[in-house]
C-alpha positions as CSV (number, residue, x, y, z in Angstrom):
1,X,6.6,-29.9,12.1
2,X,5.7,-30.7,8.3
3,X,6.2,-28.0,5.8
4,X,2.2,-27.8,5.4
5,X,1.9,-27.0,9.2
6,X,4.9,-24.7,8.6
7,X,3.5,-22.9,5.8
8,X,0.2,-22.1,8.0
9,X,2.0,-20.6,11.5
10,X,0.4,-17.5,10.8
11,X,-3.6,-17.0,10.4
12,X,-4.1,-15.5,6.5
13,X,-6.5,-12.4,6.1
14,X,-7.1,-13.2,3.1
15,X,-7.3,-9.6,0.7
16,X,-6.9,-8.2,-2.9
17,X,-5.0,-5.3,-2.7
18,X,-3.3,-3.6,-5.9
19,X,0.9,-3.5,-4.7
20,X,3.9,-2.1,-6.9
21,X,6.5,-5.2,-6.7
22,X,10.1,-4.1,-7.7
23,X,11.9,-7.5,-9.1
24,X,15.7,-6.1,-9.5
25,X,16.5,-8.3,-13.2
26,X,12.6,-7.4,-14.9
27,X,11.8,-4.4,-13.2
28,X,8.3,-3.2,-11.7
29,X,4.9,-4.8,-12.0
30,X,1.5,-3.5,-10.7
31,X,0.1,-6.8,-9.1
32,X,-3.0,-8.8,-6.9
33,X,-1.6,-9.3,-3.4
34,X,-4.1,-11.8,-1.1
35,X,-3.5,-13.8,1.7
36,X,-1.5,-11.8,4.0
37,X,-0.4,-13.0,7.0
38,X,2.4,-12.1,9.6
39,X,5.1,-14.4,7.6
40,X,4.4,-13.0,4.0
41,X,2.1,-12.9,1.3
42,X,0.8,-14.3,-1.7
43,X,1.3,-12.5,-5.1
44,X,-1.9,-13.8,-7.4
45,X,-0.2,-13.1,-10.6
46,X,1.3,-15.9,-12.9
47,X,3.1,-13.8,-15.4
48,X,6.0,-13.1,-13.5
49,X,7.9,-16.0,-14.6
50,X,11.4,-14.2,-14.1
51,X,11.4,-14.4,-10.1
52,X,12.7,-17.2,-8.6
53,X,12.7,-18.6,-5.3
54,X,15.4,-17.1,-3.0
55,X,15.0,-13.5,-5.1
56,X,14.5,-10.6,-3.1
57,X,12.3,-8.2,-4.2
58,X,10.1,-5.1,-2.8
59,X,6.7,-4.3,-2.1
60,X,4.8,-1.0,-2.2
61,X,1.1,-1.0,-1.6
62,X,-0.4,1.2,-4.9
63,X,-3.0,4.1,-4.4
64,X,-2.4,5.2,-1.0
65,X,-2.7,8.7,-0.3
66,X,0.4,9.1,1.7
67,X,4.0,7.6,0.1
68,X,3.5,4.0,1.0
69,X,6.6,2.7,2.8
70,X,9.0,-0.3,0.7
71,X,9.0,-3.9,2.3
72,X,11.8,-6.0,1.1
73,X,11.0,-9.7,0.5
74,X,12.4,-13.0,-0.7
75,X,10.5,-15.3,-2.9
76,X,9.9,-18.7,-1.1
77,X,7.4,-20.4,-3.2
78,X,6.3,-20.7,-6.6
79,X,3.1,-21.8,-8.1
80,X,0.8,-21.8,-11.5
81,X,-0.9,-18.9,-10.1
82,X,1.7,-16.9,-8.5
83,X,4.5,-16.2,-5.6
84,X,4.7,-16.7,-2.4
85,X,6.7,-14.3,-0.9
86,X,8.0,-13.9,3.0
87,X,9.2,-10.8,5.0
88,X,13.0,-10.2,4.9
């Protein structure tokens, strides 16, 4: 399987939701998350040049009415325009 059919095992929605991620060396950032999928999701954000690829980080969705629950993930890709990050 090539990395390209590998990257696209799961079927994207693809969203824009506002999320909380929690990098453990720079702290919190309100971000863009879109293109979720069963495997991960993308973080549309370019400024967070301080996460590297293997870092795990957390996720909380922002503005929920209820405490939104913390998903741990590990950084797996990065581009211009943001992070690719997959479930851990």
């Amino acid at each position: 399987m090539s990395s390209q059919e590998e990257r696209r095992r799961f079927e994207r929605l693809h969203t824009s939701m506002n999320v909380i991620l929690d990098h453990p060396a720079s702290g919190q950032y309100t971000v863009r998350a879109t293109d979720l999928s069963e495997g991960g999701v993308f973080i549309a954000d370019p400024s967070i040049k301080s996460a590297k690829i293997g870092d795990r980080v957390s996720l909380r969705v922002k503005g929920m009415l209820a405490a939104s629950p913390e998903v741990f993930m590990e950084v797996v890709r990065q581009t211009r325009d943001g992070l690719g990050l997959k479930f851990s």
